[in-house]
C-alpha distance (Angstrom), angle and dihedral (degrees) to the residues before:
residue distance angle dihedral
X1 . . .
X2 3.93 . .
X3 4.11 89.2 .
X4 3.92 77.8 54.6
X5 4.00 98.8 51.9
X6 3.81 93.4 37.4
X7 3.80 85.0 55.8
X8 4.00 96.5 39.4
X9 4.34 85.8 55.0
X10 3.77 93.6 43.1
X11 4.01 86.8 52.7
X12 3.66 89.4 45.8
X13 3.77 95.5 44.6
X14 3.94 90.5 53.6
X15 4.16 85.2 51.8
X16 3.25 91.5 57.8
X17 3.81 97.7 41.2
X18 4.00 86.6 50.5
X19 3.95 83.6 46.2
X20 3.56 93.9 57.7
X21 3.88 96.3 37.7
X22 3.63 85.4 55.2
X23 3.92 92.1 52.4
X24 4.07 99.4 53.8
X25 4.12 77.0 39.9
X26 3.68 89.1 59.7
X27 3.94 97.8 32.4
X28 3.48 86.8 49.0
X29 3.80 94.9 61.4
X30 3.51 97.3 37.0
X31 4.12 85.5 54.6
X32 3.64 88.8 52.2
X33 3.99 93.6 48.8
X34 3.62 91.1 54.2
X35 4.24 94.0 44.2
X36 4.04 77.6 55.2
X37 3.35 97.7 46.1
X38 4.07 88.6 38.5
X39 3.99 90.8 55.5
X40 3.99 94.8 33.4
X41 4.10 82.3 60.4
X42 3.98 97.4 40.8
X43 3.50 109.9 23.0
X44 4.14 85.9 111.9
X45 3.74 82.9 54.5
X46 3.80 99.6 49.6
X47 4.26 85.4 52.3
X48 3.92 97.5 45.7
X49 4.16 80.3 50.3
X50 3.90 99.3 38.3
X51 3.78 106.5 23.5
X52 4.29 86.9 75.5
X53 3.71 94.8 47.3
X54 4.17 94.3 44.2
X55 4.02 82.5 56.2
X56 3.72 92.6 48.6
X57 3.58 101.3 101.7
X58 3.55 87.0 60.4
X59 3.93 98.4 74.7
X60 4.27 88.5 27.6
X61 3.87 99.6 55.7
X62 4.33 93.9 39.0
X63 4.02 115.3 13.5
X64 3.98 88.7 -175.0
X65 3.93 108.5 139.2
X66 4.17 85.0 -113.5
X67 3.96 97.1 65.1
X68 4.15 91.3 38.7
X69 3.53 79.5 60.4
X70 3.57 96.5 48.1
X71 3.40 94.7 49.2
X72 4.00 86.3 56.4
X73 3.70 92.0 47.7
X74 3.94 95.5 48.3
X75 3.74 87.4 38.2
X76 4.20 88.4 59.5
X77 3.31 98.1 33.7
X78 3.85 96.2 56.2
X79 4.44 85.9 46.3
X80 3.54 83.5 41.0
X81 4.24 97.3 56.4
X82 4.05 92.1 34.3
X83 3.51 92.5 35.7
X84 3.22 96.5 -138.6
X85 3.63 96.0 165.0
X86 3.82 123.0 30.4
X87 4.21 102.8 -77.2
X88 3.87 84.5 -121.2
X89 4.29 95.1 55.7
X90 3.94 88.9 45.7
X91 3.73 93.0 55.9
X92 3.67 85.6 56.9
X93 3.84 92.2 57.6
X94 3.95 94.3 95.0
X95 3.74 98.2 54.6
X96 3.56 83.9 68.8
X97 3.80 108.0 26.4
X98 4.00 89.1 46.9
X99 3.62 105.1 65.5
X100 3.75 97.4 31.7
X101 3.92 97.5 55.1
X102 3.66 89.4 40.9
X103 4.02 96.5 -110.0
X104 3.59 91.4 123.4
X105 3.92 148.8 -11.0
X106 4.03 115.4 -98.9
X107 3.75 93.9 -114.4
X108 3.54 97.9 45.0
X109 4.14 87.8 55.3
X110 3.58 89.6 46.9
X111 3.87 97.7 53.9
X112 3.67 84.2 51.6
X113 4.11 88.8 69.8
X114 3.50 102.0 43.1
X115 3.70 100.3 48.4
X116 4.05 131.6 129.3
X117 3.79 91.6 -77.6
X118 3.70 95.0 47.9
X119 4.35 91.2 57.3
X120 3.90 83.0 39.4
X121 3.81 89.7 63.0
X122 4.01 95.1 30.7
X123 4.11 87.7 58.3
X124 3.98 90.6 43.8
X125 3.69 91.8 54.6
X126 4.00 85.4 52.0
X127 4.00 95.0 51.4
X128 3.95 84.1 50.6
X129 3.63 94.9 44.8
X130 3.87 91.3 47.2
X131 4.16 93.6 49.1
X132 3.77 92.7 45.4
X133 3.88 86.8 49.4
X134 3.98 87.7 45.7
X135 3.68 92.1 49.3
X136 3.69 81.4 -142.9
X137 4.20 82.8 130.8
X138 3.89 92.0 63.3
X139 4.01 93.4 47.8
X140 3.97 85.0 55.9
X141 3.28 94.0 46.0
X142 3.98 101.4 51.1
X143 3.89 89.1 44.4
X144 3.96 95.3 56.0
X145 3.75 84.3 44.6
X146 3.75 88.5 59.2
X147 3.51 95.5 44.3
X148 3.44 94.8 50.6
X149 3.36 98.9 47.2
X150 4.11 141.8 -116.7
X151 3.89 101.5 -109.2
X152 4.63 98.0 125.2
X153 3.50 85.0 -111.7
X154 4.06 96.0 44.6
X155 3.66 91.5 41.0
X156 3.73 94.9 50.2
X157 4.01 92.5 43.3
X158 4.04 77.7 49.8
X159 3.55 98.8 52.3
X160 3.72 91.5 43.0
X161 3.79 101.0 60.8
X162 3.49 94.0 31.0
X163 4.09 87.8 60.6
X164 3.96 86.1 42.8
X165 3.93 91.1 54.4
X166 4.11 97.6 41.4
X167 3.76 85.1 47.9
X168 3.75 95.5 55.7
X169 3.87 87.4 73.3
X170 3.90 107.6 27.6
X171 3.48 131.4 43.3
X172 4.10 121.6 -66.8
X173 4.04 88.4 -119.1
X174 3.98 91.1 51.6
X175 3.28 96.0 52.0
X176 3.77 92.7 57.3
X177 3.75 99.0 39.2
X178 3.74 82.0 59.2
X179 3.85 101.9 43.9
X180 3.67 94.9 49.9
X181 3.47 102.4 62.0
X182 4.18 85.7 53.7
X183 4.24 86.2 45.6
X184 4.23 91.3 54.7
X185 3.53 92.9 41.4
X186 3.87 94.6 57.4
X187 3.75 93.1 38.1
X188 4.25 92.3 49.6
X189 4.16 89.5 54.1
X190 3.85 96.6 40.8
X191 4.21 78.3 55.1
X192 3.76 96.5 41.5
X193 4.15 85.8 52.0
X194 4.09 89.2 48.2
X195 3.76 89.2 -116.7
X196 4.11 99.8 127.8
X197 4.07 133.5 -25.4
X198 3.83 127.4 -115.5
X199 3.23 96.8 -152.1
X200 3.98 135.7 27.3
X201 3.92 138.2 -167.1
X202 4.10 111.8 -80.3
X203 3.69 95.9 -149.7
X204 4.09 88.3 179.4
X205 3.59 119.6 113.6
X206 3.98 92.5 1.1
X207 3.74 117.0 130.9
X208 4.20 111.1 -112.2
X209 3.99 92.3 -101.6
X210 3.76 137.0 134.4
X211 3.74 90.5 -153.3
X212 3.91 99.5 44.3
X213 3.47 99.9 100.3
X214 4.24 108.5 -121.0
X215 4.14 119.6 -127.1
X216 3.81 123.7 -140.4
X217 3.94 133.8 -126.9
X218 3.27 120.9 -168.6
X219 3.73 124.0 -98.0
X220 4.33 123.4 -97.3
X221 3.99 83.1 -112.3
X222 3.97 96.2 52.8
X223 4.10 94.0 50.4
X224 3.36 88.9 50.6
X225 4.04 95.2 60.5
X226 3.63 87.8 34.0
X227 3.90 95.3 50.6
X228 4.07 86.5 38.4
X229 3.70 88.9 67.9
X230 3.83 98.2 43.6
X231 3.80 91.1 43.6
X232 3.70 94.1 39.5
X233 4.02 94.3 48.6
X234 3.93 80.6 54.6
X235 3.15 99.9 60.6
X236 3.70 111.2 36.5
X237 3.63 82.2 63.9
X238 3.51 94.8 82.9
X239 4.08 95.5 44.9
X240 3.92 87.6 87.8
X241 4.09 142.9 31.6
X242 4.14 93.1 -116.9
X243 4.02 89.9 31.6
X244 4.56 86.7 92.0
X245 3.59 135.6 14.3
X246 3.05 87.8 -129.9
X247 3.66 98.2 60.3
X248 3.99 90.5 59.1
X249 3.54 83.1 46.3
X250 3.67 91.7 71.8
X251 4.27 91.7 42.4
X252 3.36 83.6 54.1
X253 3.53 105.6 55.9
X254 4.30 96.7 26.4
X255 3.88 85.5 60.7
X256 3.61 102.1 41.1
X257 4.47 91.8 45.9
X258 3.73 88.5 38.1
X259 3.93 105.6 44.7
X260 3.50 97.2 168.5
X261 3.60 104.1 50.3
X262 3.83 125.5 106.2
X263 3.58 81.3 -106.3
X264 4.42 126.2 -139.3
X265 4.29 111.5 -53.4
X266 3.62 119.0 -169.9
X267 4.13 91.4 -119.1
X268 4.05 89.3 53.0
X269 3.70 85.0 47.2
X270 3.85 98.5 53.4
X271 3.80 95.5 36.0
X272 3.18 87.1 55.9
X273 4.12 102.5 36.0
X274 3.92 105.7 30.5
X275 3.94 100.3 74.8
X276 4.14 88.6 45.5
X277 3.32 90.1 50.4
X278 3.99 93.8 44.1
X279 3.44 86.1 46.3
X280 3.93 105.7 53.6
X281 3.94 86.9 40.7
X282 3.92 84.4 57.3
X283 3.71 87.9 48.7
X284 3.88 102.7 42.9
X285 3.87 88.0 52.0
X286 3.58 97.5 47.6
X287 3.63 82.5 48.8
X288 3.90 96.5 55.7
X289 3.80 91.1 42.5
X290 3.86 93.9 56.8
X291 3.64 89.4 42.3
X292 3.91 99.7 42.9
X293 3.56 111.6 9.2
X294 4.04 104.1 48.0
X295 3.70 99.3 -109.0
X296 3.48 110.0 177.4
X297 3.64 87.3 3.3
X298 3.62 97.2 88.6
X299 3.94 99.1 168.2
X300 3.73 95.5 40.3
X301 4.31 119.5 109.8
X302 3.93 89.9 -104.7
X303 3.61 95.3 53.1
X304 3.43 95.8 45.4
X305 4.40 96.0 46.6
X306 3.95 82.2 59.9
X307 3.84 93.5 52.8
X308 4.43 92.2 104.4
X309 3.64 92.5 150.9
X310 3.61 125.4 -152.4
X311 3.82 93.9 -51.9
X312 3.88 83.3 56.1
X313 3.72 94.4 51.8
X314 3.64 95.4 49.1
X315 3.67 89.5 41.9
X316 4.05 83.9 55.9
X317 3.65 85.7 43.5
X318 3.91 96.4 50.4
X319 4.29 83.7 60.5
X320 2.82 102.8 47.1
X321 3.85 92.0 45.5
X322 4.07 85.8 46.4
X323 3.92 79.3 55.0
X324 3.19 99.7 54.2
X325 3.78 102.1 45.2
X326 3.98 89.9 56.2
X327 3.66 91.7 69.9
X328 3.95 87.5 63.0
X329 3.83 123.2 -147.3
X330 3.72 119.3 -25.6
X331 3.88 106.0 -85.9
X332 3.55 129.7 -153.1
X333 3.50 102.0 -104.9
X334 4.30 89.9 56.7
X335 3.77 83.6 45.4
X336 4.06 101.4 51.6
X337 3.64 82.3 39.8
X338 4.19 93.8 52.5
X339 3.87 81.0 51.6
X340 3.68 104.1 54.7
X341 3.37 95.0 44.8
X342 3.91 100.1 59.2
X343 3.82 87.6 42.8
X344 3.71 87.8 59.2
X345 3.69 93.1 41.5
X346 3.68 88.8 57.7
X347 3.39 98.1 36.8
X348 4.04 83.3 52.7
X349 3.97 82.3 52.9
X350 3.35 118.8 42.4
X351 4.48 91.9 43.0
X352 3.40 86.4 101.3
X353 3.80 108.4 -7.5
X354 3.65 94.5 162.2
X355 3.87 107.0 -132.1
X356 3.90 94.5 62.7
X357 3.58 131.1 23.3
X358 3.87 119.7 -74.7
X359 3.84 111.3 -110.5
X360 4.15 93.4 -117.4
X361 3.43 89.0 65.8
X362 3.69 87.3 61.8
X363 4.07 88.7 60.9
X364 3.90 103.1 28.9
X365 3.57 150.2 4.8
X366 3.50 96.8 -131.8
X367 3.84 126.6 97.4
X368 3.89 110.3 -84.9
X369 3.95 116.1 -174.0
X370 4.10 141.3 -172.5
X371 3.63 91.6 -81.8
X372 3.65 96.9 59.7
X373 3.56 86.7 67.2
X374 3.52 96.5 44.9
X375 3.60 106.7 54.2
X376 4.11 85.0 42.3
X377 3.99 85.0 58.9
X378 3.80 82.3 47.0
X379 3.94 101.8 49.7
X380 3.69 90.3 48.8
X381 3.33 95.8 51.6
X382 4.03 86.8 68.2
X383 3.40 90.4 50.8
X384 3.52 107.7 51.5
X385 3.98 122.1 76.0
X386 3.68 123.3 -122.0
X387 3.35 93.9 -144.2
X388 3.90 132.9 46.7
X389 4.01 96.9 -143.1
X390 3.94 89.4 125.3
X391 3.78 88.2 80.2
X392 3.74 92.9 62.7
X393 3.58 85.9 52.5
X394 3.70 91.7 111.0
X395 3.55 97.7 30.4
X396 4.16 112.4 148.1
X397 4.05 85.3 -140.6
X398 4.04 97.1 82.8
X399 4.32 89.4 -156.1
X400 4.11 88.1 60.2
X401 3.49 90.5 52.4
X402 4.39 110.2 103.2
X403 3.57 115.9 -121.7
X404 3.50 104.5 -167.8
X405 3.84 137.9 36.5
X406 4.37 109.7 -80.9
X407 3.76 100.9 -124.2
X408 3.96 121.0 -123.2
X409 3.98 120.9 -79.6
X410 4.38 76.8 -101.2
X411 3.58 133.3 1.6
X412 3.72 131.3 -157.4
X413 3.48 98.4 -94.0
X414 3.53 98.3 61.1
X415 3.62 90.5 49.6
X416 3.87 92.9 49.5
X417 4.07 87.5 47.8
X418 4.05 95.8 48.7
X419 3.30 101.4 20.7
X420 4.45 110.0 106.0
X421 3.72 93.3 -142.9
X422 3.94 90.7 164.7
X423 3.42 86.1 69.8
X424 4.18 92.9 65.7
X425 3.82 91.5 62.2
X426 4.15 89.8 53.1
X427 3.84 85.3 56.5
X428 3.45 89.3 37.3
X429 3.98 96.9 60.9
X430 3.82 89.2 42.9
X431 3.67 98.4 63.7
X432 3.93 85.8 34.8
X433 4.24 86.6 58.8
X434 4.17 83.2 41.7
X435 3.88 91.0 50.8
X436 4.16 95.0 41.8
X437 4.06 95.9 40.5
X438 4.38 86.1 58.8
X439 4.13 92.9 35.6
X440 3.89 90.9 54.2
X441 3.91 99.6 32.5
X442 3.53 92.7 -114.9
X443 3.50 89.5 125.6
X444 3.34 97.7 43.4
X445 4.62 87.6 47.2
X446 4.46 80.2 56.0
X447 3.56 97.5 48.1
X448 3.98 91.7 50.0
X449 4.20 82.0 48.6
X450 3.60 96.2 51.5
X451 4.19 93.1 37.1
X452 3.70 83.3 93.3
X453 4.23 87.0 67.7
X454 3.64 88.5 79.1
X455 3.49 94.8 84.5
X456 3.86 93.0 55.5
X457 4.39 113.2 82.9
X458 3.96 104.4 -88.4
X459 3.76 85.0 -136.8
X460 4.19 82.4 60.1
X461 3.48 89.9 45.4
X462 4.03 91.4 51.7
X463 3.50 94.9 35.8
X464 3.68 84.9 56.4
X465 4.04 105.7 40.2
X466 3.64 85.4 50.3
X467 3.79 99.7 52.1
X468 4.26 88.3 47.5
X469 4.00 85.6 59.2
X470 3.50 98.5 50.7
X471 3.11 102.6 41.7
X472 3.98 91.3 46.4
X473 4.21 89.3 45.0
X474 3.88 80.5 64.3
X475 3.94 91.3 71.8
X476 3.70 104.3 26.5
X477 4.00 143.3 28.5
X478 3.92 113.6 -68.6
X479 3.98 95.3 -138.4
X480 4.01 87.1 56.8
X481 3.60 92.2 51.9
X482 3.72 100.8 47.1
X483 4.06 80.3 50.9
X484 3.52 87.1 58.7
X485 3.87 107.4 34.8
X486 4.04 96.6 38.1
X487 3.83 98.3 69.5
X488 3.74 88.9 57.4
X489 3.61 94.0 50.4
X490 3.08 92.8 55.6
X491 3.46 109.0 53.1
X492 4.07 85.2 35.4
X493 3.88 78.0 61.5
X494 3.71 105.5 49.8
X495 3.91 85.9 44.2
X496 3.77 97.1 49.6
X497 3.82 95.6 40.9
């Protein structure tokens, strides 16, 4: 009986042990879950805290005006790529970390922010603010659509440039907000007519069950349009100066390190940018038709779901058409609008054009740049009515008459409501890093550094420079890495040269 007992508490003691084990087990794991959960919330936190105090020994070990700035530049850059702060708020950081570490005096890092590049791109984001309020854009777009024609493979070729050419001159996100709306509607009545599906069944992963109820993926031809206009906004960015941030970005920073260049010109830029960008929109299309659309495939499923025929064209055709005819005749406020914008586009080209004489130099001998232009366009469109009731003024039928002031072709409150101002500080603190890395030599300390990169292939050192950016861009905002990478090139440049 005692043998029995002794053996009953030893069982009982190991429960309890096991009981216990199982606890810390358990405590243990839920401990660890919330330390995930705790850094998965805070991690920003712990690098807006931490980041400063890792780059310490910078500024302890050498307090030359170089490594201060170092530490400012390594200090945005990592906010910058986590985005730990908003991108706007870290390009701020220098107006107070300049002056009080001795880099550089407060009005010297101010005038780097509000500079010629910085009203360039403030009176670009009023020309696309006051098209996108015209709806001028969407008229242009549904006309080269019609021209083109409304075959899948026309239509998407259509779609494609015409994203490509809106987003030369508004922002890349604008462009497709606007072209999907156009992209749904087309692809909803080709449906309605039984002429190809959006969407189809996505039998993968779903349990073999009559009552499980089945999701949908869209169909090979509806990723193409929709990956046509985020591809195609992409790219037309880089056709012109104002078409990306980042873009300006680089005028910024080339003509504030290289002072006594001849400086970036809108013609240079598109002589030099248009056929690229025609080019790899050529290429990414053909690539998304031979990968989604059957081309060169012609007996394969996805060539043979775009197969609508001529009743599917004209169905296509009929939209867009229906499309086209709810905007209602072209009024004068899209037409003034149309007008002012190709005389700033040409005035944008032919300032300096290159093979004749640049139309300032007709009026002064003093410099004249892009911006001049810009804010003009800008001014004017505050002082022009978008609406021609004035000439009824006098009319002898009293109800034609106006009774109130037309308002402006824009007004400011538009502007302050559309208008990304955030994205003026982000530029802002890149020509401010530009303007601090040549004042305190710490440009000068990274070109000596990377001198030794003349001895590598250039094509290497292309090759290798571009495959860092992209692959960066893929976690963080393209204007705050060309802030960041820029400044080294170009000392890396005027070393290696």
């Amino acid at each position: 009986m005692e043998d029995n007992a002794m053996a009953s508490r030893n069982e009982d003691n190991v429960i309890v042990k096991m009981d216990i084990e199982d606890d810390r087990t358990t405590a243990d794991n839920s401990m660890n879950k919330l330390c995930s959960k705790f850094i998965a919330m805070y991690w920003r936190s712990f690098i807006l805290i931490l980041w400063p105090i890792v780059l310490a020994p910078l500024i302890i070990i050498n307090d030359g005006r170089m490594y201060k700035c170092l530490y400012v530049v390594a200090l945005m850059a990592m906010y910058w790529v986590t985005e730990t702060l908003p991108l706007p708020i870290t390009g701020m950081i220098p107006i107070v970390l300049y002056p009080l570490m001795g880099i550089l005096s407060t009005s010297a890092t101010c005038d780097a922010y509000i500079n010629d590049t910085t009203m360039m791109f403030f009176g670009s984001l009023v020309i696309a603010v006051v098209i996108e309020n015209s709806g001028l854009h969407m008229r242009v777009a549904l006309l080269i659509i019609k021209l083109i024609g409304c075959s899948h493979r026309k239509l998407s070729l259509g779609l494609f440039y015409v994203t490509m050419f809106i987003s030369m001159w508004i922002s890349n996100t604008a462009a497709t907000a606007m072209m999907i709306p156009i992209i749904e509607t087309v692809l909803l009545e080709l449906q309605a007519q039984g002429l190809g599906d959006m969407f189809e069944t996505d039998d993968s992963n779903i349990p073999d069950t009559t009552t499980h109820e089945r999701s949908k993926k869209p169909t090979h031809s509806t990723m193409v349009y929709y990956l046509s206009a985020a591809y195609a906004s992409s790219i037309g960015g880089i056709g012109t100066i104002v078409g990306s941030g980042t873009n300006l970005t680089l005028k910024g920073i080339y003509e504030e390190r290289f002072k006594h260049s001849p400086g970036i010109n809108f013609a240079s830029w598109m002589l030099y940018s248009v056929p690229t960008m025609l080019l790899i929109g050529f290429l990414t299309w053909l690539w998304l038709q031979i990968m989604y659309m059957g081309l060169f495939r012609p007996q394969s499923k996805d060539a043979r779901a775009i197969d609508i025929g001529e009743q599917g064209e004209k169905v296509a055709t009929a939209v867009i058409d229906k499309k086209y005819k709810e905007l209602g005749p072209i009024t004068w406020y899209e037409s003034i609008i149309g007008f002012l914008f190709i005389l700033v586009v040409l005035l944008w080209f032919f300032r300096k054009p290159g093979f004749i004489r640049g139309w300032p130099s007709y009026i002064t001998d003093l410099p004249v740049k892009d911006s001049t232009a810009a804010i003009a366009f800008t001014i004017i469109l505050f002082a022009i009515p978008s609406k021609l009731d004035f000439l009824r003024a006098f009319d002898k039928d009293p109800a034609k008459r106006p009774t109130k002031l037309s308002p402006a072709l824009i007004d400011w409150k538009i502007i302050h409501t559309k208008m990304h101002w955030s994205l003026i500080f982000v530029l802002g603190g890149g020509f401010a890093i530009a303007t601090g890395s040549a004042d305190s030599g710490l440009s000068t300390m990274l070109g000596e550094a990377l001198g030794r990169l003349k001895n590598i292939n250039v094509v290497a050192t292309l090759f290798i420079v571009c495959l860092f950016a992209e692959i960066v861009t893929e976690l963080t905002a393209n204007v705050a890495v060309a802030n960041i990478i820029l400044p080294v090139l170009a000392e890396m440049v005027n070393k290696t040269c």
